[in-house]
C-alpha positions in Angstrom: -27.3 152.9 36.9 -26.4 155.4 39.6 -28.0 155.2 43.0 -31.3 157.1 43.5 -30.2 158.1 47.2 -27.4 160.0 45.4 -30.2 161.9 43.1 -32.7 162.7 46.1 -32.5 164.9 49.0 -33.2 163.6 51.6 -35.2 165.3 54.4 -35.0 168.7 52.9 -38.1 170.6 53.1 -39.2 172.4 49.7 -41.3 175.5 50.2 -40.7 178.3 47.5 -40.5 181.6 48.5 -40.1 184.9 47.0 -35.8 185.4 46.4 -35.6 188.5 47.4 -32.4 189.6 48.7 -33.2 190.9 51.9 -31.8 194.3 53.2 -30.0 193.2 55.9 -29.4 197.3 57.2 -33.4 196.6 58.8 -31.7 194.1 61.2 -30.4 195.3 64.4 -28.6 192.1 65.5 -25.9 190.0 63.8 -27.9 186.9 64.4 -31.1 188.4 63.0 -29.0 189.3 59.7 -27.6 185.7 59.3 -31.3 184.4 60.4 -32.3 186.4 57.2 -29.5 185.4 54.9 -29.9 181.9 55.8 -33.8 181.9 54.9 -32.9 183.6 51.3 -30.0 181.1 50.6 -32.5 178.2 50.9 -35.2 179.8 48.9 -32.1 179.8 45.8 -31.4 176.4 46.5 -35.2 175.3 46.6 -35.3 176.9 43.1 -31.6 175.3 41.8 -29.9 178.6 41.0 -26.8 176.9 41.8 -24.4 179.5 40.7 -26.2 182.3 42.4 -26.4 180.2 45.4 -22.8 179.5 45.5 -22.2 183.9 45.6 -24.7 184.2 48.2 -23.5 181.6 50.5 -19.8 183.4 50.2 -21.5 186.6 51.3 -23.1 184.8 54.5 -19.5 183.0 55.1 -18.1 186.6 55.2 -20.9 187.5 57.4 -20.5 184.1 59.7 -17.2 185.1 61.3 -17.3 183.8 64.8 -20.5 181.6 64.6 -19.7 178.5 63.7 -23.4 177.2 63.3 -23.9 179.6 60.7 -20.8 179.4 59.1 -21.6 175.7 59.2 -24.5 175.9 57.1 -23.6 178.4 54.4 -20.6 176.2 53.8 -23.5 173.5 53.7 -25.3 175.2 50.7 -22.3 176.0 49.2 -21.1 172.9 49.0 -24.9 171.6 47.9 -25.0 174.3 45.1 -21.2 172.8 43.8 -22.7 168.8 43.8 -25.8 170.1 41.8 -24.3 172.1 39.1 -22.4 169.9 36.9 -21.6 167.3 39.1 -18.1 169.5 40.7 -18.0 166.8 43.6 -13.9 167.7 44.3 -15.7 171.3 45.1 -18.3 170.5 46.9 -16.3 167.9 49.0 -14.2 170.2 50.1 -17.4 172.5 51.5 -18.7 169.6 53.4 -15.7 168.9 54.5 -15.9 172.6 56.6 -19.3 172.6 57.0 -18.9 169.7 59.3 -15.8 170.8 61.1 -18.1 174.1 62.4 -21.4 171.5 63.0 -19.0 169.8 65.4 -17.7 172.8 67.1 -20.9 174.1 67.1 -22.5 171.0 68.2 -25.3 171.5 65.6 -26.7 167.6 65.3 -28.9 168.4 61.9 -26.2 170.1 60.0 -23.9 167.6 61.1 -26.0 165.1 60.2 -27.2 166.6 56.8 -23.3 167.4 55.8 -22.3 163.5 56.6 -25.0 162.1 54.3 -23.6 164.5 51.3 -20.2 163.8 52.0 -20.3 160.5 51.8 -22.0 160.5 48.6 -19.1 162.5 47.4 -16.4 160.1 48.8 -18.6 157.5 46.4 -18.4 159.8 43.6 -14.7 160.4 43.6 -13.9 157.0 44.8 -12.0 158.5 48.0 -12.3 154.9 49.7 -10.3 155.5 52.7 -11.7 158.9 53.4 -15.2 157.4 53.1 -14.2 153.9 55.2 -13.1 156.9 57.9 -16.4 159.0 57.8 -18.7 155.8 58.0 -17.0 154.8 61.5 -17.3 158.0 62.6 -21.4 158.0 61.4 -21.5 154.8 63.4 -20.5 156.4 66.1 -22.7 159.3 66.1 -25.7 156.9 65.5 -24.7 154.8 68.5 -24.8 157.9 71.0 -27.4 160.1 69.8 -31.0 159.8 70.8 -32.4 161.8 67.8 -34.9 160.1 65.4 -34.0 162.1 62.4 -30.3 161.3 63.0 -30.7 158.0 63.1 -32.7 157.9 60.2 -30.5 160.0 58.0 -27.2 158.4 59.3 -28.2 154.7 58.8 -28.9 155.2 55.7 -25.8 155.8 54.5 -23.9 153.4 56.3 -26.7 151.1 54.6 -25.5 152.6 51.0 -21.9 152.4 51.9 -22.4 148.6 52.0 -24.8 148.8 49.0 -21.4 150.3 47.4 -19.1 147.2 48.5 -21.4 144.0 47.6 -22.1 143.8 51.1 -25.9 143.1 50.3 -27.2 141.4 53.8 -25.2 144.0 56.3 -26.8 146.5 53.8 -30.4 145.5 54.0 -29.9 145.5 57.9 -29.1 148.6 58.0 -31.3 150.2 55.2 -34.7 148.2 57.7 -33.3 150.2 60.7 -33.4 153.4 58.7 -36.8 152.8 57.1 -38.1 151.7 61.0 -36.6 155.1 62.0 -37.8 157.2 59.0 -41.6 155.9 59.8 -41.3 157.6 63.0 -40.7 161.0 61.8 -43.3 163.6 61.5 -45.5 162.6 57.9 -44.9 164.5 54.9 -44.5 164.1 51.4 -40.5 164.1 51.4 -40.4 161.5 53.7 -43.0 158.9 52.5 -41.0 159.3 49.4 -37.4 158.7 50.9 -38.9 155.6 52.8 -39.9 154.5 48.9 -37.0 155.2 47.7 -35.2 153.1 50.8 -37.7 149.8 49.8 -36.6 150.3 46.0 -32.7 150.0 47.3 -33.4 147.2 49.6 -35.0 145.8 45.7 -32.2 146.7 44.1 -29.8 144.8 46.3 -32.0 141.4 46.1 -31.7 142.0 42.3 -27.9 141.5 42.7 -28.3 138.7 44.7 -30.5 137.3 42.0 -33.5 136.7 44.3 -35.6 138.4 42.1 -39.3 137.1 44.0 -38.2 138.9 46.7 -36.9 142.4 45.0 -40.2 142.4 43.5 -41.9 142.4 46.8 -40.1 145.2 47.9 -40.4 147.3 45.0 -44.7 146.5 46.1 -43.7 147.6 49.3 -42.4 151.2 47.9 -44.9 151.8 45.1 -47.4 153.5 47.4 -44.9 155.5 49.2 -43.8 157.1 45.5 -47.2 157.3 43.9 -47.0 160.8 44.0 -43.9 161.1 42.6 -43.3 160.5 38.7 -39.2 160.9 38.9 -38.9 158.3 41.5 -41.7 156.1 40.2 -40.3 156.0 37.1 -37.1 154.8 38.7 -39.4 152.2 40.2 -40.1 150.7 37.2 -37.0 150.4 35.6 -36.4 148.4 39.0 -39.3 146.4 38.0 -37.7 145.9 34.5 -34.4 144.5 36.0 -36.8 141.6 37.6 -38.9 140.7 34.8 -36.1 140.8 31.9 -34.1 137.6 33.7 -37.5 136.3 34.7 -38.5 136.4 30.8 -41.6 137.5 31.8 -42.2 139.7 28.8 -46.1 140.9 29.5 -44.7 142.5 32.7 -41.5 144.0 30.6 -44.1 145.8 28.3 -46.0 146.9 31.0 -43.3 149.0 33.1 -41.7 149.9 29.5 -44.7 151.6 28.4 -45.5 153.2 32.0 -42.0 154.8 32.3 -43.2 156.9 29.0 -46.3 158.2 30.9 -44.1 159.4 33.9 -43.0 163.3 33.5 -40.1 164.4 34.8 -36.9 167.0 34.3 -35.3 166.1 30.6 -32.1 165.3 32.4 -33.6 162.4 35.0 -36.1 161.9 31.8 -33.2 160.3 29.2 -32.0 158.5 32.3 -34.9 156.8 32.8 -35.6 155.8 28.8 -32.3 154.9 28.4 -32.0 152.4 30.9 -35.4 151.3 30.2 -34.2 150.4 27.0 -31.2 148.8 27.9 -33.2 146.6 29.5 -35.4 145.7 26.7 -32.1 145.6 24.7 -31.2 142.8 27.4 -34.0 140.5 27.1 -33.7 140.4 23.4 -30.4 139.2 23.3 -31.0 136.6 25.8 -33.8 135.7 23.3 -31.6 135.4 20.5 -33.2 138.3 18.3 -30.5 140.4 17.6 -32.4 143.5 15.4 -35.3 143.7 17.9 -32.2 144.0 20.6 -30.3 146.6 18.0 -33.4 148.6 18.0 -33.3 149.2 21.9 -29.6 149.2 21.7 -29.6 152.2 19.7 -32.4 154.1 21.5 -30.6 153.5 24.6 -27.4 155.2 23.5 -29.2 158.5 21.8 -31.1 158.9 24.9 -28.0 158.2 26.8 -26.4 160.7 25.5 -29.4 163.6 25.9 -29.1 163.1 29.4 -25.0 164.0 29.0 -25.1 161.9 32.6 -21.4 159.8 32.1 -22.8 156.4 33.9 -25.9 156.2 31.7 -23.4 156.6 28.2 -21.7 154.3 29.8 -23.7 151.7 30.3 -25.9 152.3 26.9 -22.4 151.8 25.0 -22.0 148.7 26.8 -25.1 147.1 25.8 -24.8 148.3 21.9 -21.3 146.8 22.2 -22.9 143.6 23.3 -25.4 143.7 20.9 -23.2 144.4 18.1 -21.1 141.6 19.0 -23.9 139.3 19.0 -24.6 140.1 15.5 -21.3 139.5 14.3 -20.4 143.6 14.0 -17.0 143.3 15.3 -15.1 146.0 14.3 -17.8 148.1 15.4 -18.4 145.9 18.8 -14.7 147.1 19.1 -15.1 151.0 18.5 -18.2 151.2 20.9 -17.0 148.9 23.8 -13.6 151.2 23.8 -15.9 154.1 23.9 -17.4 152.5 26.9 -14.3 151.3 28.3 -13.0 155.2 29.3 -15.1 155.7 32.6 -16.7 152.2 33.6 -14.0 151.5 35.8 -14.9 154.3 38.1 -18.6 153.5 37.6 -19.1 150.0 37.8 -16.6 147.8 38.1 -19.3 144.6 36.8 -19.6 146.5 33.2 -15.7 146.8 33.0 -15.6 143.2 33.5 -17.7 142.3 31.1 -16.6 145.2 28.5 -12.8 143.9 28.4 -14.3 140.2 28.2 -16.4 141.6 24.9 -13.6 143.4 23.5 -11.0 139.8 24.0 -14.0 138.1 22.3 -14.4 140.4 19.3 -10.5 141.1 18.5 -10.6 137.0 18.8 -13.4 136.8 15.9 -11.5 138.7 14.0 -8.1 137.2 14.0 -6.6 139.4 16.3 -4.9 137.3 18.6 -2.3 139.6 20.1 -5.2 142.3 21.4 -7.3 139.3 22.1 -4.8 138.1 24.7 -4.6 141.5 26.1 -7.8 142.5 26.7 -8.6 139.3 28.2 -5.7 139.3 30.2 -7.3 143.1 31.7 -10.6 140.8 32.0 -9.1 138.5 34.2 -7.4 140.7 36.3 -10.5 142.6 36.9 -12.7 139.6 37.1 -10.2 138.4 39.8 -10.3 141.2 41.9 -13.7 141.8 41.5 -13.9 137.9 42.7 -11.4 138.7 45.6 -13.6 141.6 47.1 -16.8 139.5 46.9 -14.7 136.8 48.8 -13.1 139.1 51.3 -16.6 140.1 52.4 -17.5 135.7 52.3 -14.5 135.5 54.1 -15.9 138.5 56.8 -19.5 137.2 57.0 -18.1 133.9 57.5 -16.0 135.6 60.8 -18.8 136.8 61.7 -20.7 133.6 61.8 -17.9 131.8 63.5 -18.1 134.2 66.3 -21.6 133.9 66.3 -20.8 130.7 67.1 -18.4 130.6 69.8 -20.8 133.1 71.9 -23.4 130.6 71.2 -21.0 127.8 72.9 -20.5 130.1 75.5 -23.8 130.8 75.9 -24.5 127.1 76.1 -21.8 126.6 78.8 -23.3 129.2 80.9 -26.9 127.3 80.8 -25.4 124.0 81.6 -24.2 125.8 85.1 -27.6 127.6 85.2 -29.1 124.0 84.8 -27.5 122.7 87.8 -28.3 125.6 89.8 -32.0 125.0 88.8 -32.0 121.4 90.0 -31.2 122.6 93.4 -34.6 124.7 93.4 -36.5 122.4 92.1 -38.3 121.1 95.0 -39.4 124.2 95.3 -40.8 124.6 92.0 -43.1 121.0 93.0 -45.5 123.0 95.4 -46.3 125.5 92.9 -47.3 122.9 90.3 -50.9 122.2 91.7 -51.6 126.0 91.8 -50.0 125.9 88.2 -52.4 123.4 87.3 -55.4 124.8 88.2 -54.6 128.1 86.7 -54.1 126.2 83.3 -57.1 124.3 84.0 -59.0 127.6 84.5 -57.4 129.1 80.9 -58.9 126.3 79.4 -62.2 127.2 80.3 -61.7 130.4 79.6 -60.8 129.6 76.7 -63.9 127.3 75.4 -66.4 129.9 76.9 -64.2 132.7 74.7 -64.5 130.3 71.2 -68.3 129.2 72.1 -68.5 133.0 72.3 -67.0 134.2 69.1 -68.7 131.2 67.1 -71.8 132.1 68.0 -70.7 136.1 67.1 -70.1 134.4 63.6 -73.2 132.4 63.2 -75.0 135.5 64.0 -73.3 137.7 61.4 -74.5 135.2 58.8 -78.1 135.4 59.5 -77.8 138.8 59.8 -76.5 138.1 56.4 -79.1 136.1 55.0 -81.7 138.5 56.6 -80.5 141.3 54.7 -80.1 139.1 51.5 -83.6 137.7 52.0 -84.8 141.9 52.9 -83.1 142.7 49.6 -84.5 140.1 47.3 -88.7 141.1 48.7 -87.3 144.9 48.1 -86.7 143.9 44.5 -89.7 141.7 44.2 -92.0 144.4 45.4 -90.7 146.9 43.5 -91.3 145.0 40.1 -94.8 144.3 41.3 -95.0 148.1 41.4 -94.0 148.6 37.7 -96.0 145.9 36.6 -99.0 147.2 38.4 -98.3 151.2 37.1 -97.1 150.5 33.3 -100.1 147.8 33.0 -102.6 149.6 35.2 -103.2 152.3 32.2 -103.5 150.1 29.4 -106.1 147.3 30.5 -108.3 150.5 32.1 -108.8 151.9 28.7 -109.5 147.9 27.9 -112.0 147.7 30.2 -113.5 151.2 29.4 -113.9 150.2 25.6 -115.3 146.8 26.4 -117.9 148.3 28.9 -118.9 151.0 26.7 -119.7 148.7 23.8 -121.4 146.1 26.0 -124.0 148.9 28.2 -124.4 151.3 25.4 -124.4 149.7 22.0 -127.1 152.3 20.8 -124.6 155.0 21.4 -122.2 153.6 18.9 -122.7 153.3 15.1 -121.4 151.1 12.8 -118.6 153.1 11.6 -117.6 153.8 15.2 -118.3 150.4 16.4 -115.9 148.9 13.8 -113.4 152.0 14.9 -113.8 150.9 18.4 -113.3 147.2 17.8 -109.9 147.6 15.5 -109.0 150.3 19.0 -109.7 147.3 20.7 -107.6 144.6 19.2 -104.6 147.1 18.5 -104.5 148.0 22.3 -104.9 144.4 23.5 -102.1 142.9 21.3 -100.1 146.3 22.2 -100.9 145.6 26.2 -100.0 141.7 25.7 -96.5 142.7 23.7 -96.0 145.3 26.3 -96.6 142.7 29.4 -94.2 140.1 27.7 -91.3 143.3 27.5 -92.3 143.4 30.9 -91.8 140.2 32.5 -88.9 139.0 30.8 -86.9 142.0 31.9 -88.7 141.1 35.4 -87.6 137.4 34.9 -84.0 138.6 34.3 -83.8 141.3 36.9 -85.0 139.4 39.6 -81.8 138.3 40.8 -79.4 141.3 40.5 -81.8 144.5 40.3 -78.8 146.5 38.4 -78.7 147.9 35.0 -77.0 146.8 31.9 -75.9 149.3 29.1 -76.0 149.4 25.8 -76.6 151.7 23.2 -80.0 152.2 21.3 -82.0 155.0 19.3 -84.3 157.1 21.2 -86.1 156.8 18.0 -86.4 153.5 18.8 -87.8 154.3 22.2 -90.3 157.0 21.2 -91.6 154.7 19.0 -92.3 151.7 21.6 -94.0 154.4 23.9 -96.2 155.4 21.5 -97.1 151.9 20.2 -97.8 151.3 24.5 -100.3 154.0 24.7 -101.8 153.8 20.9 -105.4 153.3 22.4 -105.4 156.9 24.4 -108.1 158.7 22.7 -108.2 162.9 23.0 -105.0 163.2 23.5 -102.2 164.0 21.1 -98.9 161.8 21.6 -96.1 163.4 19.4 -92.5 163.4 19.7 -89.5 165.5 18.5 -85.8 163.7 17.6 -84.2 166.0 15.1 -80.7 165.2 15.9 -81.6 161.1 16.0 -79.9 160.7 19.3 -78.0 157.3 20.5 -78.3 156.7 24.2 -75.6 154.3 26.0 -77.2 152.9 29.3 -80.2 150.5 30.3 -82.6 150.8 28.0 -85.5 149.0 30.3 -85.0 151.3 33.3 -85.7 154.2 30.9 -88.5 152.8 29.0 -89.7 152.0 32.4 -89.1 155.9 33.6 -90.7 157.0 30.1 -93.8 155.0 30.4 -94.4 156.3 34.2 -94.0 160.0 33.0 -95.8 159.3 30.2 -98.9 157.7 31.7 -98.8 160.5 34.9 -98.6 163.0 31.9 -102.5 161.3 30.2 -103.8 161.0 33.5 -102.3 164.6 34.5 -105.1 165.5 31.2 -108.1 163.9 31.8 -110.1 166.9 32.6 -108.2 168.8 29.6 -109.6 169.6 26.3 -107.5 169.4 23.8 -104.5 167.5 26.0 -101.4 167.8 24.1 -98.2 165.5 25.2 -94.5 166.2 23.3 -91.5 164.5 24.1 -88.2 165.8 22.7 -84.3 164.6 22.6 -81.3 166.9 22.3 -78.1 167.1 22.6 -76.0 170.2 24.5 -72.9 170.6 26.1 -71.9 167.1 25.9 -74.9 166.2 27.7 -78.4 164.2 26.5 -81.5 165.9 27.6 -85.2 164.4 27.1 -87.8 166.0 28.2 -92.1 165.4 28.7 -94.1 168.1 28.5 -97.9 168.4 28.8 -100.6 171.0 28.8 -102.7 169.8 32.2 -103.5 171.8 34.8 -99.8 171.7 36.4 -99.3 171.5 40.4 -96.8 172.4 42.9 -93.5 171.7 43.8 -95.0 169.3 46.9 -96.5 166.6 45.2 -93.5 165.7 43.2 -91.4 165.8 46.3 -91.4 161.8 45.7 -88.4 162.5 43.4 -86.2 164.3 45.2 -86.6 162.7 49.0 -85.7 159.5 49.2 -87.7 159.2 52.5 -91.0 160.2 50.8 -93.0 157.2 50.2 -96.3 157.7 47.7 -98.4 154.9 46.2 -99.2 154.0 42.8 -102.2 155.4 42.3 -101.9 158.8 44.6 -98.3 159.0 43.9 -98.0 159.0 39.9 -95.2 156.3 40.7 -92.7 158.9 41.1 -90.9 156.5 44.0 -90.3 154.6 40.8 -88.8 156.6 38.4 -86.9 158.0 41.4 -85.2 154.7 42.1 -84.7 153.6 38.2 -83.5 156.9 37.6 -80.8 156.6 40.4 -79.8 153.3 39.0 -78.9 154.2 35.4 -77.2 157.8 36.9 -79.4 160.1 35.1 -80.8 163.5 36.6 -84.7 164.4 36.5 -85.7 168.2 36.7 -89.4 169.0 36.7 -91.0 172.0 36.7 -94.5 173.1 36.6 -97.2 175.9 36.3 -100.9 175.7 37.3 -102.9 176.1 34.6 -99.9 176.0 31.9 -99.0 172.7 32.3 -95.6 170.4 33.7 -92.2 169.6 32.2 -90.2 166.9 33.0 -86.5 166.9 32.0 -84.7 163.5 31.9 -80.4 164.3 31.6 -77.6 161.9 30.9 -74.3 162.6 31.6 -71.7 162.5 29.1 -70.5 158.9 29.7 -74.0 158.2 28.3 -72.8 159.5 24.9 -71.9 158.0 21.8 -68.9 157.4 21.7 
């Protein structure tokens, strides 16, 4: 899979302007023209009209005679505008290549910088080692003398990729820290949280070669939040993930970044990259498992997405897995046709796949008899596989150098302290009357010390009981706001007890028989109404008294209305009715907003008592994706003021001069529902309940 450095700028600003061509005849100086022109050649390239860029940058070389920082960077975006359309790396090699001749004679450090970074990519892209070993000792040397941020930055990152290039994994991770350190430094912006991302994901990338997979996987945590906000990269990112979990057989995790690289949008070309490896992967873990059509499957989508993306490294490596697969299945000849296919450009790509390619093509040309193409192609595999072997053990060989001279500075190191020792001997009478002085300073520390931990744990024991104190505040809030609702939904009922019971004990002669027995069946019915309603009551007390939090599920309203009016059946002169057309299903607590429905409707009967003829309605209806019930009674109405209880948290009313609107104010704040009221003296008050649409029915 190709680098993602080599897909993303890096440290280019991307502001979109309007491409205008500007009419340089308003300009009175050269440098205001080129100023000009420069500004409209990077609006083009901000937009990728790469051939139009590439005319307009020849235009501002033509006007750049004679100023080499301008010349510099038109042969810049010239050579940028080649890279980006169709991949014409010879072209846009040979840009860079002048663009940084006039950044040096112009001493411009950006440009210079910016031009090194691309050209080296293109050395990688048309395999120009020496030229590339050349350039990277001359970007060491820059990065050693320069006292810029950016440059450093920028240039140690690609000496980091240059060693990501050549197997050298630990120089490269070295290098690739230093550049991330750097790259935190710079000014924060989008472009650069993503390039340090990116810069984890390589770092990942590189343990995944090694095999230490743990630890790739902790770097590709360490990039995810610098990339969230971009899809291409983050789908990158989990392909990365993918080339973790498929050796670790964790196949949860494999699904997981499979199925996230689908949700990630990006451009079609960078899109088929993306699926295609992604299946190559799954293709992978398949045929390490043995199941061969499940690994077909992936095989297949691999290559047809492969070939969408027309990008030559991802064909490549598609036919290279179906090749596999095919041989696995026992599909020889056709193992043969595709791994030829492959063959063509995975040399120049990755030298690991042609290894493994000429080793599947000697295998199948083996299983089928072949013996003379057998012996060839394995004798290209060995080759390959040998000098693939001899780089990785050149670089052993120059670590292990490395080491050795490590070591022999460390020996003379040692030397050194052995002379240092005897010199210290000589002072060390000296060092004897300092000692008590020494001591005592210690000693002092140590006190310090014990006052400082006395101190903190007594900061700690503190912060629990501050702890438990709120706990302990908490649980009496809860405790006396229950008493509250058990005092306001109860209060009503065993009144109209009371006022039944007195009426028939002090003025019997009032009542008849017909009315007595009326009065008495009144009696019973609200009784066993208040007892069922004070058992609904406690138990959802009893359970609440812990966690005072609601619990959703979804009932009628039907249901509700129902229970309300079987609450208040014993409320005489006043007509309880209620209006459900649509039969409405609510999702949330159903207790908080019985609770809430009882309140309003016991305010609402003792809003009445003074009305003749005291009508209460309560409605349900759906609109807008939104649940509305509403309360509505004929009484004498009031002003805004005395329901301020539901809209200011601070206003604190009892139950019976408050109408308990501190309650339905909290309960109603619990289970995220809205209450509107409005009201007119002498028409009457209106209270509208409204659910949101997570409270639908879904």
């Amino acid at each position: 899979m190709r680098k993602i450095g080599f897909l993303v700028f890096v440290f280019i600003s991307f502001s979109v302007f309007g491409q205008q061509e500007p009419n340089l005849a308003r300009y009175k100086t050269t440098h205001q023209k080129l100023v000009a022109w420069v500004k409209y050649c990077n609006e083009i390239k901000n937009i990728e009209a790469y051939p139009k860029l590439i005319i307009q940058a020849d235009k501002g070389i033509n006007l750049s005679k004679n100023h080499p920082a301008f010349l510099s960077k038109f042969y810049y975006f010239k050579g940028f505008a080649y890279e980006f359309s169709n991949n014409k790396y010879q072209k846009a090699a040979d840009n860079y290549e002048l663009s940084l001749k006039y950044a040096q004679r112009a001493k411009h450090l950006k440009i210079e910088v910016n031009t090194l970074m691309r050209l080296s990519y293109m050395y990688y892209a048309l395999n120009a080692t020496t030229k590339r070993v050349h350039l990277i000792d001359y970007i060491k040397k820059v990065a050693d003398t320069t006292k810029s941020v950016y440059a450093h930055a920028v240039l140690y990152g690609s000496v980091a990729e240059y060693y990501l290039d050549n197997g050298a994994y630990e120089t490269f991770i070295g290098y690739q820290l230093k550049a991330i350190d750097y790259k935190k430094k710079i000014q924060k912006s989008p472009t650069n949280y993503e390039n340090i991302g990116i810069s984890y994901s390589q770092i990942a990338a590189a343990y995944t070669k090694m095999k230490q997979y743990d630890k790739a996987i902790d770097y590709l945590n360490d990039a995810k939040p610098y990339v969230k906000n971009s899809p291409y990269v983050s789908a990158f990112l989990c392909n990365y993930y993918l080339q973790c979990f498929v050796p670790l057989k964790k196949l949860d995790s494999i699904q997981k970044y499979y199925r996230l690289i689908y949700t990630y949008p990006t451009k079609q070309d960078s899109l088929f990259i993306n699926l295609s490896f992604a299946n190559r992967s799954l293709s992978d873990y398949y045929v390490a498992e043995g199941n061969t059509d499940i690994a077909y499957r992936y095989a297949k989508k691999a290559v047809l997405l492969g070939q969408k993306s027309t990008d030559e490294d991802i064909i490549m490596e598609a036919n290279t897995v179906m090749g596999r697969v095919l041989y696995e299945k026992g599909e020889y000849k056709k193992a043969i046709e595709i791994l030829t296919l492959a063959s063509k450009n995975a040399y120049t790509y990755d030298k690991e796949s042609y290894v493994m390619i000429n080793k599947k093509l000697s295998q199948s040309y083996a299983a089928l008899g072949l013996w003379k193409k057998a012996y060839d192609f394995n004798e290209i595999y060995s080759k390959a596989n040998d000098e693939m072997m001899l780089e990785s053990a050149k670089q052993s060989i120059a670590n292990a150098e490395a080491r050795y001279q490590n070591k022999v500075k460390g020996q003379e190191i040692k030397t050194l302290s052995t002379q240092n020792t005897i010199k210290n001997i000589q002072i060390e009478e000296a060092k004897k009357q300092r000692f008590f002085l020494i001591a005592g300073l210690i000693l002092v520390g140590i006190i310090v010390l014990l006052l400082f931990m006395q101190s903190r744990n007594r900061k700690k024991t503190n912060q629990k009981l501050q702890l438990l104190n709120q706990e302990l505040d908490d649980a009496n809030k809860t405790k006396a706001r229950f008493f509250g609702i058990l005092n306001h939904d109860l209060r009503s009922p065993v009144s109209n007890l009371i006022h039944f019971l007195h009426l028939q004990k002090e003025n019997p002669e009032l009542i008849d028989e017909a009315t007595a027995q009326r009065m008495q069946t009144k009696v019973i019915t609200g009784a066993e109404n208040l007892l069922s309603s004070m058992e609904d009551i406690l138990l959802w007390s009893k359970g609440q008294m812990e966690n005072f939090k609601p619990n959703a599920h979804q009932f009628s309203v039907e249901g509700l209305f129902e229970e309300t009016l079987k609450h208040f059946s014993n409320i005489e002169n006043i007509t309880l009715s209620f209006e459900d057309p649509e039969k409405i299903i609510l999702n949330t607590d159903e207790n908080y907003l019985k609770t809430i429905m009882r309140n309003l409707t016991g305010n609402a009967i003792k809003a009445l008592d003074k009305t003749p003829n005291g009508k209460i309605i309560w409605k349900a209806w759906q609109k807008n994706n939104q649940i509305y019930l509403s309360i509505t009674d004929n009484g004498p109405g009031g002003s805004q003021e005395k329901f301020k209880a539901l809209y200011d948290d601070s206003e604190v009313i009892g139950i019976k001069s408050g109408l308990g609107l501190h309650l339905i104010r909290d309960l109603a704040t619990a289970i995220n529902c809205k209450i509107e009221v409005v009201s007119k003296p002498d028409v009457g008050t209106t209270f509208l309940i409204i659910f949101q649409r997570n409270h639908l029915n879904t």
